[in-house]
N, C-alpha and C positions, 0 to 999 in steps of 0.2 A: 336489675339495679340492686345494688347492695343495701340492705335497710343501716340506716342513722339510730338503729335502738340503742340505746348506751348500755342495755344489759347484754346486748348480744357482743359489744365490745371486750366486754368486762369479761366474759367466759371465754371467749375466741382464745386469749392466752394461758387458758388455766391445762399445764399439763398434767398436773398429777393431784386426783378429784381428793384425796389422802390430804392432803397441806391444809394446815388450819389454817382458818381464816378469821374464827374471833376467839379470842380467850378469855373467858370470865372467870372472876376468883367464887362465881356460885355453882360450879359444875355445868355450868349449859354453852361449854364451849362446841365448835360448829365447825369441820372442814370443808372448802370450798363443796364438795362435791354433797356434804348433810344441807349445805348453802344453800347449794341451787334446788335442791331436792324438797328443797324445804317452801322455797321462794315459788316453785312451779305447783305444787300443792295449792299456796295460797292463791296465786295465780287461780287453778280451778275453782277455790272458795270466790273470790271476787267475779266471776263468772256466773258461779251457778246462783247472787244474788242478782244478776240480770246486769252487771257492768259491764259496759261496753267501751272501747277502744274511743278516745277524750271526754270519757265519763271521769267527773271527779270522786274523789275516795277521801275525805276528811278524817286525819288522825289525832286525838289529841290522850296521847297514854305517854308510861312511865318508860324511862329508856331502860329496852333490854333486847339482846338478839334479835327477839321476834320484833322490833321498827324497823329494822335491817331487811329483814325476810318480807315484810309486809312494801316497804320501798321497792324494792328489788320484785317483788309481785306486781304492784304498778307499772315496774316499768314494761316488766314481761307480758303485761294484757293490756299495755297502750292507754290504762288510764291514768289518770292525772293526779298527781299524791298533791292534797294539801294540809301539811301539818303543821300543828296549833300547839302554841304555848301551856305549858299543863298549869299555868297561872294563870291561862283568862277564865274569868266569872264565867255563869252561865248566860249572864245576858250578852257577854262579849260575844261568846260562842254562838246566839241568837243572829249577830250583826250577822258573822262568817257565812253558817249555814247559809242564810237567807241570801246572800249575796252570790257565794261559788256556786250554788242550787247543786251538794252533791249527790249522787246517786247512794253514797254508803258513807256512815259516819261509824270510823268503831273509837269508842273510848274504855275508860278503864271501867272495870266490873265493878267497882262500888257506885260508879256514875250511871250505871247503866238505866236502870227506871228513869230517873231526871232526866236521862237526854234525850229516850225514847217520848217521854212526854213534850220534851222541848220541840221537838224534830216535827211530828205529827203539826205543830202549830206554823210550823213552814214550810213543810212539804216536804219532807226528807225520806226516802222512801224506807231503808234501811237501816239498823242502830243493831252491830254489834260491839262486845267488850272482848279488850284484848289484857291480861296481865303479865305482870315481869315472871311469870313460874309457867311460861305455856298455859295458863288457864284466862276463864272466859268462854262467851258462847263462839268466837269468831275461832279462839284456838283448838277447840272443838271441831269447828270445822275444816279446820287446815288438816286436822288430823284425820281426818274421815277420808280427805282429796285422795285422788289418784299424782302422783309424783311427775308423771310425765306432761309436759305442758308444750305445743309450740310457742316462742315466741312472736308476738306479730312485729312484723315490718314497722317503723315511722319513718319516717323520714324526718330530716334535720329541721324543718320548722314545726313539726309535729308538737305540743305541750307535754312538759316529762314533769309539771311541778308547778304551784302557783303559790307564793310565799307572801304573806302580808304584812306589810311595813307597818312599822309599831305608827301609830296616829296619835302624835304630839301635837299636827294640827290638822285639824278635821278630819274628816273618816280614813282609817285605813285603806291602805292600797293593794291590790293584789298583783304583784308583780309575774308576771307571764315568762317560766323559764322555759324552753324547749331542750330537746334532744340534744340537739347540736350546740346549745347556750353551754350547756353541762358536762359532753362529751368534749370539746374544744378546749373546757376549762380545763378537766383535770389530766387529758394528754400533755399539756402544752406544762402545766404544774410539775404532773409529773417526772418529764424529762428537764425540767429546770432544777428543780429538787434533786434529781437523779435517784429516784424510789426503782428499786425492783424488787424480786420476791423473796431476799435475803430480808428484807426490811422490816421489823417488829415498829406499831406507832401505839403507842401511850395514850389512851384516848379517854377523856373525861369530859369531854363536849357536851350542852345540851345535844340531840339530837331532832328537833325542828326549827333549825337556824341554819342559815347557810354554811358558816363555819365548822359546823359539827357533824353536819348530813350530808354535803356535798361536797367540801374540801378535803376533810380528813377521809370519810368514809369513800366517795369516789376513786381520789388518788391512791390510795390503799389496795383497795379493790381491781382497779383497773393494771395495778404492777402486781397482781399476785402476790403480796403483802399480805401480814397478820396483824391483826388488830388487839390490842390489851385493850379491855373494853368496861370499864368504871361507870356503875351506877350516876356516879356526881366527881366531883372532887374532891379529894383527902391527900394530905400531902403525906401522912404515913403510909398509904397508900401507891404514891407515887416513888416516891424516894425508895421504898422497899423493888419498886418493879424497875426502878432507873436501868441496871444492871443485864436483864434481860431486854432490855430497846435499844432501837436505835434510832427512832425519832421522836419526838413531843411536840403537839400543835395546844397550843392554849393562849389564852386571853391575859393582858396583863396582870389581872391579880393571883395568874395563879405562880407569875414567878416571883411576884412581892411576897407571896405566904412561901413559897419553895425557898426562897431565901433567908426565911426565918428559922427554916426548921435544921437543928442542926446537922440532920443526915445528909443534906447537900454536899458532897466534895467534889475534888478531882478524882477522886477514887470512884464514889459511884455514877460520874456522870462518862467515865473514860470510856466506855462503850459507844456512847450515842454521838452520832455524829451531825445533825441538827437540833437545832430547839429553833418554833416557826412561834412566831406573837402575831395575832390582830385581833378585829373586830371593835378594837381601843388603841387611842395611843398609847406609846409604849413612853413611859420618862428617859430621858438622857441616863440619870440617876442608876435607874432599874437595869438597863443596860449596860454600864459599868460595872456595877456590881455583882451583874450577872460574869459576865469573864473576869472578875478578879477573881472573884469566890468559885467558880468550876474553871476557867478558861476557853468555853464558849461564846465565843459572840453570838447574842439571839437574832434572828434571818426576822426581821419587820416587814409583813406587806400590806399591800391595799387593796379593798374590794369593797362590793357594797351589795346587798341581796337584787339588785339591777343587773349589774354588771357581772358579777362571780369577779372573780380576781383578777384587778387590774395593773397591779404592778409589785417587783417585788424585790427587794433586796437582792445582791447576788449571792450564789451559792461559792461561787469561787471568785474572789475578790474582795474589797473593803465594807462591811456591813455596817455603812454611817449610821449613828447612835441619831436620833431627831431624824429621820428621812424615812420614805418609805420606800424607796430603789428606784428600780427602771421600771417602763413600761413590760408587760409580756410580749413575746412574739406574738406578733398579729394585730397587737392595740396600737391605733392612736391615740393619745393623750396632747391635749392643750393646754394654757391658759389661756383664758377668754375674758374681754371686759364682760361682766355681768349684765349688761344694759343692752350694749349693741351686737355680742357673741363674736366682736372683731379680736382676732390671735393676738397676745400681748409679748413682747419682747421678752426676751430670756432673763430670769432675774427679777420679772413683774410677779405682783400677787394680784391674783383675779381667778374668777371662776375653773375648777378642773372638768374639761370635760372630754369625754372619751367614746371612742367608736372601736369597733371590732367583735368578731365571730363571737365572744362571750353575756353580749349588749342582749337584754332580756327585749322579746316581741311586744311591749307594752302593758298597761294596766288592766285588768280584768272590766268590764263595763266600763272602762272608762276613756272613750277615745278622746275626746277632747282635752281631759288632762294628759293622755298619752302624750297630743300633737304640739303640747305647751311645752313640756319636759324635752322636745329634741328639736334642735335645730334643722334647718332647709337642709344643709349637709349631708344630716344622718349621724352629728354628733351628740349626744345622751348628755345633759346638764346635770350635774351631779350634786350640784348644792353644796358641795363643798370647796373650801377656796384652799388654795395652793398657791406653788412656784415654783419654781424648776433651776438649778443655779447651777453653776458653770461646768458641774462636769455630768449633769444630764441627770443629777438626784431629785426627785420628786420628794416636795416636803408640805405639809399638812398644816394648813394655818388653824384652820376649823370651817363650822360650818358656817355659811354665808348666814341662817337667822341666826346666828352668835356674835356676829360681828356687829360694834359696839360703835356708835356713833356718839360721841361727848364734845360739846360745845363747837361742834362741824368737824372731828378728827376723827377718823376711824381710828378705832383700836381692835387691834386684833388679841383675844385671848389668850391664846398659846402664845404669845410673847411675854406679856403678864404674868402665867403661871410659869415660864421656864424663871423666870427674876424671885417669884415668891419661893419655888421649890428649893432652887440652891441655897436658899436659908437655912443654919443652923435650925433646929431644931424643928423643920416641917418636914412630915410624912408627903401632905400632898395638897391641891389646891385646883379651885374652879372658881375660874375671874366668869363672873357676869355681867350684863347691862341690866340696871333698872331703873324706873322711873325719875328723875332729878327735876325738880321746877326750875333752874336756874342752867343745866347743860341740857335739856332732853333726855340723856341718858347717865347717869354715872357706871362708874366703874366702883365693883365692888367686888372682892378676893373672899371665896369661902374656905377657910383654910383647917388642914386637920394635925393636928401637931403630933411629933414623934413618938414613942410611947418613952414615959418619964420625965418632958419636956414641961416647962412651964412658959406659954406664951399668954401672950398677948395684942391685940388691936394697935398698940401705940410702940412696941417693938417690932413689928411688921413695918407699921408704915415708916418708922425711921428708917429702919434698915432700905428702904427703897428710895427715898429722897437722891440719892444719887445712882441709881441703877437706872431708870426710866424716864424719862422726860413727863414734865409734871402732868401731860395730858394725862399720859397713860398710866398712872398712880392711883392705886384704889384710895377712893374718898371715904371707902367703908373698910373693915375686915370683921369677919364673926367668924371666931375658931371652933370649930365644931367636933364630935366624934368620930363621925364618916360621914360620907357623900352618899348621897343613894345613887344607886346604879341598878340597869337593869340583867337580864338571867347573863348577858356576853361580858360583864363588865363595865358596859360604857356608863360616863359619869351622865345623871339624867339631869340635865339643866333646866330642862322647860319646869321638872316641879319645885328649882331651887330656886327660876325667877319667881314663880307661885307663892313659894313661904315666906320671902323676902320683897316680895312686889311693893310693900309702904315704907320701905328701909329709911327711901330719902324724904317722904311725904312726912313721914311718921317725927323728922329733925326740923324739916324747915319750920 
């Protein structure tokens, strides 16, 4: 039987071990063949601390080549990568450990005493440090490895990956990705994108998010692609590399700030023949602007650290501005009434939810919330609500705890903010619900104004009196500097109901 390893995928097409595979602008650039050499090394380091084949390996360091290698070592020794935000606290990282129970935790070598000490309080057998220069006690050992490594076998339900959902409410979740979750995703990606090994991608992704570790880095990987490989994001950074790529995967702000900076053209974007947005919606606005000012249309998709990618804009055809595309080959996608999970007619808004090869094996310890989250089916509730309109685009309302009940009407947010954005003088905006003694919930717009602009709460709400029906009209606006967002972009609501939860208590 043929093993489901997805790194045995990933090297099956690599012909010539010579072809770089990452580029950094700090000299520690890697060809597939330094890759694997490097990757089968670590491989023997996660070994000889006694890891074994669905032993977890907890990461939480600074992105450089070596999460690449140390990924890519996971998968080569069949154990289980779960990597961590380099912004959780140490007590966050307390919850994790305790929970995944890994065999091997490496963080960054200033952390290392504190985690070791932390680790020992929950049972964590292991604590090495890995840093962005090859050093560390863990790069030590890599170095010491013997090179040759076999890879073991998994099979397609096998666990390649456990990612835990940010917990907005109540405890984190550890979402259960396998072999086949991952391998499925970024084939199927791949030849939709149409990546091969001619292909340079621009990469400035966190790398312990699905978008930055699995999308980019996978689909790159698995077409014999080379990766341009950025600490963080800088857009003189980017702009200077535009010229040399030929694809760009990022999160909406990074083409709000790409669009500021004047090195953006048609000249230096003539090269690249994609530019991919998610992890956030993308505004109409942004999208516009992005093909007036280069003449690419940005490719918008949908996924969710559950599912890996579930639908996507097309690569050859109309890339609607407000939509997230079609399904992938192989997903189902529905809308579902939220209540009874009955399919709703074409054109309804109600619950997205989706089945298919990319559908994660459920939550770590948690079967009974697993068995909540999917229907009798076998189709994945996704929390987020949608629609799907007449010529088969899937479009994003938001998430069903976003959805804004006022005096018994739902309001949907993204309708809200598409009426506040197209306004003179706004950068951008987050309609929330909060507390109202007289609706149950009001509607109220956190708005951030253009840079130079002078707004106001009472030129806002004018200007919507005839956009919106009076339901759906914020009874509040508070114009602010920015929105908090978390490391992907996405706008964090749950801490904007927080700061503003007496908006309405605080009038009546």
């Amino acid at each position: 039987m043929t093993s489901a390893n997805l790194f045995a995928r990933m090297s099956s097409g690599i012909a010539d071990p010579a072809r770089l595979a990452i580029e950094t602008p700090d000299g520690l650039s890697l060809s597939y063949g330094d890759l694997f050499d490097r990757a089968a090394q670590a491989a023997n380091a996660l070994t000889a601390l006694g890891v074994m084949p669905g032993d977890r390996v907890a990461v939480q360091v600074d992105k450089s080549p070596d999460m690449v290698v140390v990924y890519l070592a996971c998968l080569r020794a069949g154990a289980v990568l779960l990597p961590l935000n380099t912004a959780y606290t140490l007590a966050e990282l307390g919850y994790f450990l305790s929970d995944a129970a890994p065999r091997l935790m490496i963080c960054r070598p200033s952390s290392l005493e504190v985690v070791r000490n932390l680790a020992r309080t929950v049972g964590v057998a292991h604590v090495e440090s890995l840093g962005i220069r090859r050093d560390g006690s863990f790069a030590a050992k890599i170095a010491g490895a013997s090179d040759t490594f076999a890879t073991v076998p998994r099979e397609g339900d096998d666990l390649a990956a456990i990612l835990y959902t940010s917990g907005t409410t109540g405890r984190s979740k550890g979402a259960m990705l396998t072999h086949g979750n991952l391998q499925s995703n970024a084939a199927a990606l791949a030849d939709l994108w149409r990546f091969d090994a001619n292909d340079v991608l621009i990469h400035a992704l966190p790398v312990f998010h699905t978008h930055g570790l699995f999308v980019a880095i996978n689909v790159t990987l698995l077409a014999g692609a080379r990766l341009i490989f950025f600490p963080a994001f800088d857009a003189d950074a980017i702009v200077a590399a535009l010229p040399r790529a030929t694809v760009l995967m990022g999160v909406p702000t990074f083409y709000v700030r790409l669009l500021g900076h004047a090195g953006l053209t048609r000249e230096t974007t003539a090269g690249i023949r994609l530019f991919v947005s998610g992890s956030a919606p993308l505004l109409q606005e942004t999208h516009l602007a992005w093909r007036d000012r280069t003449g690419h249309a940005i490719l918008e998709r949908y996924g969710m650290t559950e599912t890996n990618m579930i639908t996507s804009n097309p690569y050859a055809g109309e890339r609607r501005a407000g939509t997230v595309g079609f399904p992938l080959p192989g997903v189902d996608l529905r809308i579902a009434d939220p209540e009874t999970g009955v399919e709703l007619a074409r054109g309804s808004t109600g619950m997205i939810e989706v089945r298919g090869p990319g559908v994660f094996r459920g939550y770590w310890n948690m079967p009974e919330k697993t068995q909540q989250e999917f229907r009798p089916n076998g189709f994945f509730i996704t929390g987020d609500l949608g629609k799907i309109d007449d010529d088969g685009y899937v479009q994003i309302v938001g998430r069903a705890k976003d959805l804004i009940i006022s005096g018994g009407f739902n309001v949907y947010p993204v309708e809200v903010e598409a009426e506040v954005d197209a306004l003179d003088d706004v950068l951008e905006s987050a309609v929330i619900g909060l507390p109202h003694p007289d609706f149950g919930e009001g509607v109220a717009a956190i708005v951030v104004a253009a840079p130079g602009a002078d707004l106001s709460e009472h030129t806002i709400l004018d200007a919507l009196k005839d956009r919106l029906a009076r339901y759906k009209q914020p009874k509040r606006v508070i114009v602010v500097e920015a929105l908090p967002r978390n490391a992907m972009g996405k706008v964090q609501k749950a801490a904007l109901r927080e700061a503003y939860s007496d908006l309405f208590s605080a009038q009546a």
